[in-house]
mmCIF file as Biopython writes it, N, C-alpha, C and O atoms, coordinates in Angstrom:
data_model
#
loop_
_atom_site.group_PDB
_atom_site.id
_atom_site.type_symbol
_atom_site.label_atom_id
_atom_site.label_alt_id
_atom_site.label_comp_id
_atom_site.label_asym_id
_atom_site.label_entity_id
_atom_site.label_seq_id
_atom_site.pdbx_PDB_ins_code
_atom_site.Cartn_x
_atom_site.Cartn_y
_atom_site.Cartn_z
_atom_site.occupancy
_atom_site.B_iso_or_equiv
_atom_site.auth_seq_id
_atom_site.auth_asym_id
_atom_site.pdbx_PDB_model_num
ATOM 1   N N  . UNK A ? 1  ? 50.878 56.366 123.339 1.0 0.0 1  A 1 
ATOM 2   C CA . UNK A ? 1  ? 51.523 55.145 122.910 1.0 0.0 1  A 1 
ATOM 3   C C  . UNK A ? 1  ? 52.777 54.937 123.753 1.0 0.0 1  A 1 
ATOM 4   O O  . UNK A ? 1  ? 53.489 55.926 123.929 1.0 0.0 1  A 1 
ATOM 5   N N  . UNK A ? 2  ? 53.151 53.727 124.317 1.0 0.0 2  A 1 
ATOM 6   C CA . UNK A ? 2  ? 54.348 53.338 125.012 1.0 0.0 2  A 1 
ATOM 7   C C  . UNK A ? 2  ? 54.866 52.249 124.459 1.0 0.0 2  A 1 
ATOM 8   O O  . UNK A ? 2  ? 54.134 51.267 124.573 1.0 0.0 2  A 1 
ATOM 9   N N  . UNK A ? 3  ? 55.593 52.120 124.053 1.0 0.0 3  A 1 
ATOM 10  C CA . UNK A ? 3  ? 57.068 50.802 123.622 1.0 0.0 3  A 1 
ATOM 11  C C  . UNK A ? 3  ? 58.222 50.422 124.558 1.0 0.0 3  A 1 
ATOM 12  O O  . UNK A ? 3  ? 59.274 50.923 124.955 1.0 0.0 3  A 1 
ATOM 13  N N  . UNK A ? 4  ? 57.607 49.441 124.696 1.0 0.0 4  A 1 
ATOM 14  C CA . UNK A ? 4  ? 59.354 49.209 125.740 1.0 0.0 4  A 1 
ATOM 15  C C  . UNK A ? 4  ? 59.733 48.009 125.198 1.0 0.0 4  A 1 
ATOM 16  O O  . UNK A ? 4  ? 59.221 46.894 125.108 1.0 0.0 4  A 1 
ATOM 17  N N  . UNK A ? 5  ? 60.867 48.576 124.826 1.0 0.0 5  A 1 
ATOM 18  C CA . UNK A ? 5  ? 62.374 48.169 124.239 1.0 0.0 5  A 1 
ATOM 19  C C  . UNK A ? 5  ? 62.932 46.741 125.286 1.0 0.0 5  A 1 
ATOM 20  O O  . UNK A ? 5  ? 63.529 46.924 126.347 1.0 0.0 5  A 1 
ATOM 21  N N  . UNK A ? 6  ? 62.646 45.561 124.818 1.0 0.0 6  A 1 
ATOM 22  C CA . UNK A ? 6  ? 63.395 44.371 125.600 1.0 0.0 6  A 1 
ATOM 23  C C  . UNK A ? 6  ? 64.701 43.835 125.058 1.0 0.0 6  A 1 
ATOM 24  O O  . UNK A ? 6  ? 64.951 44.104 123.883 1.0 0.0 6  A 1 
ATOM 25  N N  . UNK A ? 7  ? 65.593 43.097 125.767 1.0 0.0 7  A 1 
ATOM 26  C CA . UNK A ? 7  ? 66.717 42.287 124.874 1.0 0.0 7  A 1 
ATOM 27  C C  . UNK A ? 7  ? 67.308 42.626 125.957 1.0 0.0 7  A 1 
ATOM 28  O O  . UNK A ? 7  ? 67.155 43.031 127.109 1.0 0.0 7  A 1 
ATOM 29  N N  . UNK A ? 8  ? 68.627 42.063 124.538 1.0 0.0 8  A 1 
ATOM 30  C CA . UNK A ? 8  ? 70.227 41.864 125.634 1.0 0.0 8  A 1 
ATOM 31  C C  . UNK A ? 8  ? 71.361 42.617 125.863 1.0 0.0 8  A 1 
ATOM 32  O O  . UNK A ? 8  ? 71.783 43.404 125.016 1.0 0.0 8  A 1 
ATOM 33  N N  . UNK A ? 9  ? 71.822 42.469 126.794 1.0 0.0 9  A 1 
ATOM 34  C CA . UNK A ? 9  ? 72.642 43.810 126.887 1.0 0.0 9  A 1 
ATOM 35  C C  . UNK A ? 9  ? 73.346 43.813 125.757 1.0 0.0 9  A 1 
ATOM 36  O O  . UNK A ? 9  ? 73.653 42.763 125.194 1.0 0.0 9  A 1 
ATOM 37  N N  . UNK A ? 10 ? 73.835 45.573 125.087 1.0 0.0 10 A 1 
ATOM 38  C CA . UNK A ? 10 ? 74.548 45.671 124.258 1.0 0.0 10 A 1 
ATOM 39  C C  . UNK A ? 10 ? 73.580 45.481 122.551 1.0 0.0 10 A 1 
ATOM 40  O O  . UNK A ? 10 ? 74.017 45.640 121.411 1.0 0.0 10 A 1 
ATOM 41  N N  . UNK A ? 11 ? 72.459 45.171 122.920 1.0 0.0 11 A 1 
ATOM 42  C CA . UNK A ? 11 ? 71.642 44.855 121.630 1.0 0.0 11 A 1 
ATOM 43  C C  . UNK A ? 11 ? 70.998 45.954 120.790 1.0 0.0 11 A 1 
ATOM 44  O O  . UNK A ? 11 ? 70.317 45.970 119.765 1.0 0.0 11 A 1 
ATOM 45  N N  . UNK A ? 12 ? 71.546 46.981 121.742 1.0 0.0 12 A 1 
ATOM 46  C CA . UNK A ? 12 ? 71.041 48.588 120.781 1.0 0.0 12 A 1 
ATOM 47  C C  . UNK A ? 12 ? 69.477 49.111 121.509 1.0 0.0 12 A 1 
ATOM 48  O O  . UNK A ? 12 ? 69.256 50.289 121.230 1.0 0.0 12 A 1 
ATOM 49  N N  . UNK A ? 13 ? 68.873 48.757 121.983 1.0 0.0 13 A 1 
ATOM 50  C CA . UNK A ? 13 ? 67.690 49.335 122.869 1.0 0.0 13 A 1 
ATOM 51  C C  . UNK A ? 13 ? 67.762 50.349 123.047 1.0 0.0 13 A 1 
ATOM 52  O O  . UNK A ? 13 ? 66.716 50.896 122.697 1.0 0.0 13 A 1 
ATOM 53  N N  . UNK A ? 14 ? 68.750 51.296 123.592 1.0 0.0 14 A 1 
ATOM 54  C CA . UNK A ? 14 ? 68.819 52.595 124.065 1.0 0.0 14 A 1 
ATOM 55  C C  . UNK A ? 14 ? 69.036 53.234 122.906 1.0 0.0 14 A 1 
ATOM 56  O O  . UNK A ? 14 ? 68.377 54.248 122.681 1.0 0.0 14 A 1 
ATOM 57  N N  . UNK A ? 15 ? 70.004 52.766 121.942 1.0 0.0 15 A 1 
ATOM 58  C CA . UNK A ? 15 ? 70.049 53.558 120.524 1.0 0.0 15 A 1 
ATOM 59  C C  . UNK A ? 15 ? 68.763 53.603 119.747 1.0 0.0 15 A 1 
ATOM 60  O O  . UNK A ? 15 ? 68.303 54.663 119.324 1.0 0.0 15 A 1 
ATOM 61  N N  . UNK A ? 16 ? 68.287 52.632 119.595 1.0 0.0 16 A 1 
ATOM 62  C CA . UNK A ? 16 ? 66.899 52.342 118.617 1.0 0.0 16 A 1 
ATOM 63  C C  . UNK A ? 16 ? 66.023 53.076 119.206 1.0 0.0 16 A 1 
ATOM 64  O O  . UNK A ? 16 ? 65.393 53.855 118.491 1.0 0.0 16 A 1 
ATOM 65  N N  . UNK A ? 17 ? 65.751 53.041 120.591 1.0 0.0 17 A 1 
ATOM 66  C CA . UNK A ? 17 ? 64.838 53.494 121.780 1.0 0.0 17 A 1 
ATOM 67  C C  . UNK A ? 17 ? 64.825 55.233 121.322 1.0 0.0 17 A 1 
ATOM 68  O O  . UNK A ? 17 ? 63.805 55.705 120.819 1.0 0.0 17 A 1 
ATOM 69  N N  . UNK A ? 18 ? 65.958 56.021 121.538 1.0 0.0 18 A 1 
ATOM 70  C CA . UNK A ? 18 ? 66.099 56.890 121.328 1.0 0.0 18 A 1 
ATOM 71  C C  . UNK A ? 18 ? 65.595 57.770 119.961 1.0 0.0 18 A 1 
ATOM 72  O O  . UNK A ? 18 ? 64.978 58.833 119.898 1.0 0.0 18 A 1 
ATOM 73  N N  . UNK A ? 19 ? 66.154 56.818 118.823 1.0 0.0 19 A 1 
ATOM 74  C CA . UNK A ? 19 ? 65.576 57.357 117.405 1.0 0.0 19 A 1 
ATOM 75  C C  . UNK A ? 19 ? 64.265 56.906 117.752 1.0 0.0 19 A 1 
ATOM 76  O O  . UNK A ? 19 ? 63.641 57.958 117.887 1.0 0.0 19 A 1 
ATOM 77  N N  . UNK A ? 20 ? 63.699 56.221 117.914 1.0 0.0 20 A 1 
ATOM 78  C CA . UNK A ? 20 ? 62.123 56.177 117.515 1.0 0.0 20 A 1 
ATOM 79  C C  . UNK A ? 20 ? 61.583 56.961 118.555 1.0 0.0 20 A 1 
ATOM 80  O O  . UNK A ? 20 ? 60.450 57.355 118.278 1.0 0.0 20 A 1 
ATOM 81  N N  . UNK A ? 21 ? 61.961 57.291 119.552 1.0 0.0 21 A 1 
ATOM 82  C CA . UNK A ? 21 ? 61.351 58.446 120.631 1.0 0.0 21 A 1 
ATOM 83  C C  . UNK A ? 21 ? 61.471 59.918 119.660 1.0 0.0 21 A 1 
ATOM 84  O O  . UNK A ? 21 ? 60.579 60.759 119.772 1.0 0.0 21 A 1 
ATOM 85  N N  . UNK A ? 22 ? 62.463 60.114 118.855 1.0 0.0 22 A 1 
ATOM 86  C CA . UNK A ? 22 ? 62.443 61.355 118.459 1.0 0.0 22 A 1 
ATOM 87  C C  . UNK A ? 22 ? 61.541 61.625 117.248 1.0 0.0 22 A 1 
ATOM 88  O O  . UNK A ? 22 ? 60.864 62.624 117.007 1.0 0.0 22 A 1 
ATOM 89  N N  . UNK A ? 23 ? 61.754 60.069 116.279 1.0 0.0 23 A 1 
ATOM 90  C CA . UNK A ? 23 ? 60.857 60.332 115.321 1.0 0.0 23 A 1 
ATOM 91  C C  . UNK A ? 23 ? 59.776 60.652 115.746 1.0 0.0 23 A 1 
ATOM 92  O O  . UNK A ? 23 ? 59.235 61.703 115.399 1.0 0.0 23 A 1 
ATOM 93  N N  . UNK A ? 24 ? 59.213 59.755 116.635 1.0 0.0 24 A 1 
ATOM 94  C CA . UNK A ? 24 ? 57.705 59.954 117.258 1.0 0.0 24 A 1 
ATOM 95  C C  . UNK A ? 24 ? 57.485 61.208 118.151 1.0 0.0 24 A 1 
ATOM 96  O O  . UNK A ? 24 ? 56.591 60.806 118.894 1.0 0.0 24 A 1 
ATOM 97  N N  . UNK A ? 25 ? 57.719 62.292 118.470 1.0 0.0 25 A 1 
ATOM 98  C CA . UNK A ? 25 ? 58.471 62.930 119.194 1.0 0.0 25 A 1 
ATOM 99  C C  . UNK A ? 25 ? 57.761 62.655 120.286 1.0 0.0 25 A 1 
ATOM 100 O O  . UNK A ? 25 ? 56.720 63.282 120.479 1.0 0.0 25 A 1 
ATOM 101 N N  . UNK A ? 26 ? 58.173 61.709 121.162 1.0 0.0 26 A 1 
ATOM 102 C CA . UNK A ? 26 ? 58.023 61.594 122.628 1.0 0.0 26 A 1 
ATOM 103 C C  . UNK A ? 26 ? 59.268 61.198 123.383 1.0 0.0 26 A 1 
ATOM 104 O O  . UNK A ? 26 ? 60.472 61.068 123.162 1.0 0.0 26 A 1 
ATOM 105 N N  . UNK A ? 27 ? 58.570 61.093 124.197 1.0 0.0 27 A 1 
ATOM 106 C CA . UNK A ? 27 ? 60.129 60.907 125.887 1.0 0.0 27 A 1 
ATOM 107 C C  . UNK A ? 27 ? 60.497 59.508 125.825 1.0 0.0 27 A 1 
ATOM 108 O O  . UNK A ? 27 ? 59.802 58.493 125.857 1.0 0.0 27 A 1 
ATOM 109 N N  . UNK A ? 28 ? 61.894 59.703 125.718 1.0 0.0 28 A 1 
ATOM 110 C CA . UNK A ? 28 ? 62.765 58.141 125.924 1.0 0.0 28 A 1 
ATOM 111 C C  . UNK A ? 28 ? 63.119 58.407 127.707 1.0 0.0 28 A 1 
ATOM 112 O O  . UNK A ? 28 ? 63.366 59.376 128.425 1.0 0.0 28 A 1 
ATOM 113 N N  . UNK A ? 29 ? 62.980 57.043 127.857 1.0 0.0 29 A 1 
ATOM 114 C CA . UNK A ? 29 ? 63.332 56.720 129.462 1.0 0.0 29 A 1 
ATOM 115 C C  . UNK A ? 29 ? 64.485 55.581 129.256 1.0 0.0 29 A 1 
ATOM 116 O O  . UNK A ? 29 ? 64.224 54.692 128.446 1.0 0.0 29 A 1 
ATOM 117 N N  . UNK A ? 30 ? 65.473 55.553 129.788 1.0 0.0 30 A 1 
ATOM 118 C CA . UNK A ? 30 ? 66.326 54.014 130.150 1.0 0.0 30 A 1 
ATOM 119 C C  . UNK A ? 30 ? 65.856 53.529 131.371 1.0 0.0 30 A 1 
ATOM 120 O O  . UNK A ? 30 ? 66.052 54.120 132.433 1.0 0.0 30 A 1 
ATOM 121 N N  . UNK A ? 31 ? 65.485 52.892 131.308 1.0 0.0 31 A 1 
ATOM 122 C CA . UNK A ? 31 ? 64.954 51.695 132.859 1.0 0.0 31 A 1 
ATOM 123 C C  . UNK A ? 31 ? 66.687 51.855 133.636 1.0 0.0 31 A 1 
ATOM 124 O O  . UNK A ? 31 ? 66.775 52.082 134.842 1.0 0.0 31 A 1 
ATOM 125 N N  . UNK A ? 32 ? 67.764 51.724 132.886 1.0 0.0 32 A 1 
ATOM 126 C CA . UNK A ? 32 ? 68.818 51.642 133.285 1.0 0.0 32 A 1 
ATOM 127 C C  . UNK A ? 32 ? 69.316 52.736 134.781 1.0 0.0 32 A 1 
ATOM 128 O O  . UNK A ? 32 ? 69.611 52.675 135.975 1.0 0.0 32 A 1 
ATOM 129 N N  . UNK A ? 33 ? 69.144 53.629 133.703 1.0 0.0 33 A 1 
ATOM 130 C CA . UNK A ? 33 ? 69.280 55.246 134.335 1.0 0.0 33 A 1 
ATOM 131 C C  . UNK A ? 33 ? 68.433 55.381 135.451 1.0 0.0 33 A 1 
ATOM 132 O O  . UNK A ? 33 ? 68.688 55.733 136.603 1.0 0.0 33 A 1 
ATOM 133 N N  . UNK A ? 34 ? 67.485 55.072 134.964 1.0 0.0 34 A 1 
ATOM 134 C CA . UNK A ? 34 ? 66.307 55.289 136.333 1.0 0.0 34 A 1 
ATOM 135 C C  . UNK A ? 34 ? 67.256 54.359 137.393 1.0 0.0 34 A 1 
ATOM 136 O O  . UNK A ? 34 ? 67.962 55.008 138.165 1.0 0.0 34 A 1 
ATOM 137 N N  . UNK A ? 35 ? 67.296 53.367 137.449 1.0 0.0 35 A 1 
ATOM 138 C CA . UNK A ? 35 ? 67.507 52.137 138.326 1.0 0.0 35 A 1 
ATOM 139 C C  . UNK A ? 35 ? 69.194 52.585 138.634 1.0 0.0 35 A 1 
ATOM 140 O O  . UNK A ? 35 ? 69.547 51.910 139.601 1.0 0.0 35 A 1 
ATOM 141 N N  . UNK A ? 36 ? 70.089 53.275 138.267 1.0 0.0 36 A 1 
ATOM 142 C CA . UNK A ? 36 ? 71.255 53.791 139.131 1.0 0.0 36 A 1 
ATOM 143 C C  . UNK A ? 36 ? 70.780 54.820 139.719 1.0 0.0 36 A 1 
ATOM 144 O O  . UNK A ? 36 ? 71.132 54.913 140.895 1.0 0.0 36 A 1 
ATOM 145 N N  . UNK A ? 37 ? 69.839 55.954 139.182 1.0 0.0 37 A 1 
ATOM 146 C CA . UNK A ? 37 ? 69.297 57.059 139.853 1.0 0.0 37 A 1 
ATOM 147 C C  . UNK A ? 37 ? 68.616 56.691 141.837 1.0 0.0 37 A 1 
ATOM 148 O O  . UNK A ? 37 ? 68.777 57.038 143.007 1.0 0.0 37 A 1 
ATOM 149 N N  . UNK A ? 38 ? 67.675 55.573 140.758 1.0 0.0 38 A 1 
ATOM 150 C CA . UNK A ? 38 ? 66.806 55.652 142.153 1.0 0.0 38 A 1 
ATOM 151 C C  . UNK A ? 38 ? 67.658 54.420 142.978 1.0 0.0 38 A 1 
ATOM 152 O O  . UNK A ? 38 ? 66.809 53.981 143.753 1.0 0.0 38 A 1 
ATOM 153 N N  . UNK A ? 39 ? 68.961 53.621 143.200 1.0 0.0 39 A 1 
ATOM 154 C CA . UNK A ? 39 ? 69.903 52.755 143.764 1.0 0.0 39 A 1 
ATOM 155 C C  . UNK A ? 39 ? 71.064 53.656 144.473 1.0 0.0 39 A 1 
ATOM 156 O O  . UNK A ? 39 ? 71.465 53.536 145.630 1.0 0.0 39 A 1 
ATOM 157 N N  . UNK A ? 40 ? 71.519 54.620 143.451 1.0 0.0 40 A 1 
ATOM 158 C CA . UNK A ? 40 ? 72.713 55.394 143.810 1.0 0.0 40 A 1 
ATOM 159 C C  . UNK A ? 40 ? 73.569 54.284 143.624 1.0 0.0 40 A 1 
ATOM 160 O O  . UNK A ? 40 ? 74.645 54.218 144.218 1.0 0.0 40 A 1 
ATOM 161 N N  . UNK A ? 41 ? 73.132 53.306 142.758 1.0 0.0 41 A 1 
ATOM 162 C CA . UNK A ? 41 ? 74.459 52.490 142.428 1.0 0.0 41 A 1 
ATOM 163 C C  . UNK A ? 41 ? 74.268 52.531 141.001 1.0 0.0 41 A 1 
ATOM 164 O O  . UNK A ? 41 ? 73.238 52.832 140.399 1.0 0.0 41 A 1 
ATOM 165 N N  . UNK A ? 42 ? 76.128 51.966 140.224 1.0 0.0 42 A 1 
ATOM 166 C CA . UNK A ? 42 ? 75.754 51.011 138.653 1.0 0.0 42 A 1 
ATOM 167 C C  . UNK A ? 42 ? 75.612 50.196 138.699 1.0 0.0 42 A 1 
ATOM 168 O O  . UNK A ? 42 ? 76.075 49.692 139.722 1.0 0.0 42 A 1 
ATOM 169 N N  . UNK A ? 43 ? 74.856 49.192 137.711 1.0 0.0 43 A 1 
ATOM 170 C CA . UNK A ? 43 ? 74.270 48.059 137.009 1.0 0.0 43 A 1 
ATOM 171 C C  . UNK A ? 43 ? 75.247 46.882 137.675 1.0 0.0 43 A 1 
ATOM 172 O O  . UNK A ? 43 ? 75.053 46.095 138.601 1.0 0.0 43 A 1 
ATOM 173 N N  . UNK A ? 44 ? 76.259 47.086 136.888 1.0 0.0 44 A 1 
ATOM 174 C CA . UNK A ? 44 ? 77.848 46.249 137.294 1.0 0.0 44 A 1 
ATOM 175 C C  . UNK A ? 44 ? 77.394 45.986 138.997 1.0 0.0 44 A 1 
ATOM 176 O O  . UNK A ? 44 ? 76.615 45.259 139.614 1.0 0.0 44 A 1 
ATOM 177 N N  . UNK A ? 45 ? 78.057 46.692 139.198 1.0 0.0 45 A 1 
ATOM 178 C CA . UNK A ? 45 ? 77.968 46.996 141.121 1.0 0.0 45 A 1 
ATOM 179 C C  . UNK A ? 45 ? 76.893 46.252 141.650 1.0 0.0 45 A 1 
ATOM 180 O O  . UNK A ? 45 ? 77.169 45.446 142.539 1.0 0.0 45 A 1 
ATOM 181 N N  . UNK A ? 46 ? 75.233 46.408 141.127 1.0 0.0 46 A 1 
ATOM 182 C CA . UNK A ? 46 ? 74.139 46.416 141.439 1.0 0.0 46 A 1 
ATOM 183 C C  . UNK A ? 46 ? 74.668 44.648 141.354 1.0 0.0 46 A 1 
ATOM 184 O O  . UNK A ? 46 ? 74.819 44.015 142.399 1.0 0.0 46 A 1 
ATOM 185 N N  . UNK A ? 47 ? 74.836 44.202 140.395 1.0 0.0 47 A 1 
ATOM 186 C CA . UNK A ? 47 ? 74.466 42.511 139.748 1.0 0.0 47 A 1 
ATOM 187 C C  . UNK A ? 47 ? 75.539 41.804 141.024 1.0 0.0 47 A 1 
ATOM 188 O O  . UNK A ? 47 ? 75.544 40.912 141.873 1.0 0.0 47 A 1 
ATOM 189 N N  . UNK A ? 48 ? 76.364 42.858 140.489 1.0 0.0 48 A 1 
ATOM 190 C CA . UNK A ? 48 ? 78.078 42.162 141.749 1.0 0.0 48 A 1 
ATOM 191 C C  . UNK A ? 48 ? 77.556 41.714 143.130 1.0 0.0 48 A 1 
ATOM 192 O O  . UNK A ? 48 ? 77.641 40.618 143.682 1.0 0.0 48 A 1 
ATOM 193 N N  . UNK A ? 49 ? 76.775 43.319 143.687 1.0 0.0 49 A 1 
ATOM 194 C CA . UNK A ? 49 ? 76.458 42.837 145.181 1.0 0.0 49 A 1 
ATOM 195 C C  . UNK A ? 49 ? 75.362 41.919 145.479 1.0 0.0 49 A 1 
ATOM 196 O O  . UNK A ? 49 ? 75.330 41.071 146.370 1.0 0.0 49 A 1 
ATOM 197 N N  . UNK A ? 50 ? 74.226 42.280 144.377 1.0 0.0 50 A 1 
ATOM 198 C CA . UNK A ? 50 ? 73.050 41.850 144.524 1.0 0.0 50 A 1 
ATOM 199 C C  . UNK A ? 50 ? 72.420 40.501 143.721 1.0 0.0 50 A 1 
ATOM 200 O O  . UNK A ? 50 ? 71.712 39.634 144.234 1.0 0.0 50 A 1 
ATOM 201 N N  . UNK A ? 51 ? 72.796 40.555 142.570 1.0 0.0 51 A 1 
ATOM 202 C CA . UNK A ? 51 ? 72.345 39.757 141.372 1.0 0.0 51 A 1 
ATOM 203 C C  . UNK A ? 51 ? 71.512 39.796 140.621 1.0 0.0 51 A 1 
ATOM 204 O O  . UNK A ? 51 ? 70.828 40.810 140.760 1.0 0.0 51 A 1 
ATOM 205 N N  . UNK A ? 52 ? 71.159 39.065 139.728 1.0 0.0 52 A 1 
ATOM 206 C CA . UNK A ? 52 ? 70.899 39.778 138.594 1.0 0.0 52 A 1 
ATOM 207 C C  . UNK A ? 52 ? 69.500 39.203 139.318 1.0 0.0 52 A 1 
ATOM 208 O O  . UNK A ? 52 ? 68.727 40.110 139.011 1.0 0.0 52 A 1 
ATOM 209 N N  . UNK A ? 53 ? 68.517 38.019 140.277 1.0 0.0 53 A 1 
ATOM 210 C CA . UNK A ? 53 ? 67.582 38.694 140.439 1.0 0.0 53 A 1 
ATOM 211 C C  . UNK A ? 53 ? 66.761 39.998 141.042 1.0 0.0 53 A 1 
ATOM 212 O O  . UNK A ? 53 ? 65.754 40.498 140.540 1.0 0.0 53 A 1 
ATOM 213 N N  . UNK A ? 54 ? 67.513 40.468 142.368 1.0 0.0 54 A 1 
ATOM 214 C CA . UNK A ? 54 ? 67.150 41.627 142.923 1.0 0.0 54 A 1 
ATOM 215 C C  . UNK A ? 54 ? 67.443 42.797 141.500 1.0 0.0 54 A 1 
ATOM 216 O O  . UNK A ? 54 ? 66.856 43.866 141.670 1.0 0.0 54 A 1 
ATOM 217 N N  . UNK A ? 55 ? 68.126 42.718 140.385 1.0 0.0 55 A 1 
ATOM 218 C CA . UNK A ? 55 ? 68.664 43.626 139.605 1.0 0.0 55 A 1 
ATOM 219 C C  . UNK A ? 55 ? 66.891 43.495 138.764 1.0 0.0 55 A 1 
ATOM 220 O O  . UNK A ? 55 ? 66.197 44.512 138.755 1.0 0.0 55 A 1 
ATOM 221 N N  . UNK A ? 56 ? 66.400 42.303 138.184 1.0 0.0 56 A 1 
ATOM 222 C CA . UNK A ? 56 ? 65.181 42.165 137.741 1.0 0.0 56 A 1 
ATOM 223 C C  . UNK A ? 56 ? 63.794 42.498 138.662 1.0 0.0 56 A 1 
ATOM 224 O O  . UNK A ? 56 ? 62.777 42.924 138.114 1.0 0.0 56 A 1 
ATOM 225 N N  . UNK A ? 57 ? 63.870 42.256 140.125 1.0 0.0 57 A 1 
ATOM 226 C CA . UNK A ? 57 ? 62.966 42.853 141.002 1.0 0.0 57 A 1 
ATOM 227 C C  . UNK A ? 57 ? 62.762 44.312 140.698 1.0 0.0 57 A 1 
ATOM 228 O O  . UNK A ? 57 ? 61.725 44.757 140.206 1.0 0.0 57 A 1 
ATOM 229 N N  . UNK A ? 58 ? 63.884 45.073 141.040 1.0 0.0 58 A 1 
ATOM 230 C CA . UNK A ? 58 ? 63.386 46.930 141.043 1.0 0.0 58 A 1 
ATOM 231 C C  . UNK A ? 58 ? 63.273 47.090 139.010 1.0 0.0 58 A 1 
ATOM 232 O O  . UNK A ? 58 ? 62.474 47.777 138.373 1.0 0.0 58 A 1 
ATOM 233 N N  . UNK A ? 59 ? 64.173 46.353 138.576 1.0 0.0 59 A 1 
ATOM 234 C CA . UNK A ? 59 ? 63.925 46.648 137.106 1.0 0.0 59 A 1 
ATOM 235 C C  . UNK A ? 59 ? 62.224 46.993 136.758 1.0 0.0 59 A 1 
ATOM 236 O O  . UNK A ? 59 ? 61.688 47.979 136.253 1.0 0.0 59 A 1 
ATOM 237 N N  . UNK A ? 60 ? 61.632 45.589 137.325 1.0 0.0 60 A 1 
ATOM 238 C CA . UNK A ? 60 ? 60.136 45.415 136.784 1.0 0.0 60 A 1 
ATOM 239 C C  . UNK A ? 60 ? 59.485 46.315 138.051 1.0 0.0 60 A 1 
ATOM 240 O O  . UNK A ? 60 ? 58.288 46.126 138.266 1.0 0.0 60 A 1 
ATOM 241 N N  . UNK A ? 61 ? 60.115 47.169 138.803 1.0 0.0 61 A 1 
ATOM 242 C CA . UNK A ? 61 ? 59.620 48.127 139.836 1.0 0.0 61 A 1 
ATOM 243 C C  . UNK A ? 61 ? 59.533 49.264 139.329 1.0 0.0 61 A 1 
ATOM 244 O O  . UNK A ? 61 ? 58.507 49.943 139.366 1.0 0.0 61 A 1 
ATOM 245 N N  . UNK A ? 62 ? 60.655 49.622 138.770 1.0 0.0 62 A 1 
ATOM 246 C CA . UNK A ? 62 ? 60.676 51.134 137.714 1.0 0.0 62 A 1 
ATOM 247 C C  . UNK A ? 62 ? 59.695 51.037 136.820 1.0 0.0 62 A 1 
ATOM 248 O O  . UNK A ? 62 ? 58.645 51.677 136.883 1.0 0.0 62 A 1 
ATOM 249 N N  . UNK A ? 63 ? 60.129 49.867 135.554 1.0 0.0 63 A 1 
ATOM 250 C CA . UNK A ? 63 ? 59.092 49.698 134.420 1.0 0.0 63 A 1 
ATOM 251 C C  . UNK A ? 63 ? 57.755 49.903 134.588 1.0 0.0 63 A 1 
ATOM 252 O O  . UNK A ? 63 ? 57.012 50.361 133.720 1.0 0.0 63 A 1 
ATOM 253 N N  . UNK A ? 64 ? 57.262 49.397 136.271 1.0 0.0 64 A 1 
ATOM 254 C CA . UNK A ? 64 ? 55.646 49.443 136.587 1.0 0.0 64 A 1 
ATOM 255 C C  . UNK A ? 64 ? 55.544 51.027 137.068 1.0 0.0 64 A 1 
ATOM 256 O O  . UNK A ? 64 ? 54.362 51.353 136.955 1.0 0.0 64 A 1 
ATOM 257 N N  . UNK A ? 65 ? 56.268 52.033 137.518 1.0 0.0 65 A 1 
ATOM 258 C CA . UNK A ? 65 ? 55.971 53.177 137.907 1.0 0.0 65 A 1 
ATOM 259 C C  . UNK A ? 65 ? 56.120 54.037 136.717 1.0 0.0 65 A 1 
ATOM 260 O O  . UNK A ? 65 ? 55.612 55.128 136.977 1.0 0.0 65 A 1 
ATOM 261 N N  . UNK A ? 66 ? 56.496 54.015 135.787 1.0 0.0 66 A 1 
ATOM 262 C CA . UNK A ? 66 ? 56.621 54.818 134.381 1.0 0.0 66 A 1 
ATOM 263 C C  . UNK A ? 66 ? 55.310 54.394 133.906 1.0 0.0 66 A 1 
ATOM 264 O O  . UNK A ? 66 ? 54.792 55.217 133.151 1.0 0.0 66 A 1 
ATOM 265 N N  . UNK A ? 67 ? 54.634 53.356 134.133 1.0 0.0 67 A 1 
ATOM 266 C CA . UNK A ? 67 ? 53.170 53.351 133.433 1.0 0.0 67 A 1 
ATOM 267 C C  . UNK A ? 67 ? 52.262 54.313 134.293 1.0 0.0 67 A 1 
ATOM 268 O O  . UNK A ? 67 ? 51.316 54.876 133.743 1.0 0.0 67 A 1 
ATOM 269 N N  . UNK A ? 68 ? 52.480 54.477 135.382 1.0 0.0 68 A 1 
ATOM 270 C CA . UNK A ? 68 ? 51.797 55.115 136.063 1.0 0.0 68 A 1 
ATOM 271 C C  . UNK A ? 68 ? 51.785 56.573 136.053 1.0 0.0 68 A 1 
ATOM 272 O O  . UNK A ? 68 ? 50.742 57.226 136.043 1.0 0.0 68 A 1 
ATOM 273 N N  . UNK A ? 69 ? 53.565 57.336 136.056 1.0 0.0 69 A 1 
ATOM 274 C CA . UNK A ? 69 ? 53.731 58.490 136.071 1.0 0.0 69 A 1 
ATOM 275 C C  . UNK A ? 69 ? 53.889 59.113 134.722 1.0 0.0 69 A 1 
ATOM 276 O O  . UNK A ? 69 ? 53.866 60.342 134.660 1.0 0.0 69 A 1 
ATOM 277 N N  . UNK A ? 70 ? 54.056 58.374 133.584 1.0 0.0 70 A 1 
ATOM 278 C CA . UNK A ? 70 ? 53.990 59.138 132.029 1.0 0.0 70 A 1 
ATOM 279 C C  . UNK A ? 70 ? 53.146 58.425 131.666 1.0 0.0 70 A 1 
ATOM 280 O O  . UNK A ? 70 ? 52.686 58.540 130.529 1.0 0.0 70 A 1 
#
């Protein structure tokens, strides 16, 4: 089973995300985390230089490789 958590920033996703990963006991991912990991930048930074569409390009780039690798 996979759930991914949509909305707006600040709307609790990563909190909610988290409890229901544990109830269920499976793996929580942040798209977030991934996407400074695999940038070597933050979000902020990312939107500043780039914007928020290149920020939605790799977003829906990560999201599509987590279906693949978990």
């Amino acid at each position: 089973m996979r759930i991914f958590l949509v909305g707006m920033m600040g709307a609790g996703k990563s909190f909610y995300g988290k409890k229901i990963a544990t109830t269920h006991q499976k793996m929580f991912l942040d798209s977030d985390t991934m996407i400074e990991d695999f940038l070597q930048k933050d979000i902020a930074s990312l939107f500043e230089l780039k914007g928020e569409w290149y920020f939605r390009k790799i977003e829906n780039k990560i999201l599509k490789s987590t279906v693949d690798k978990y």
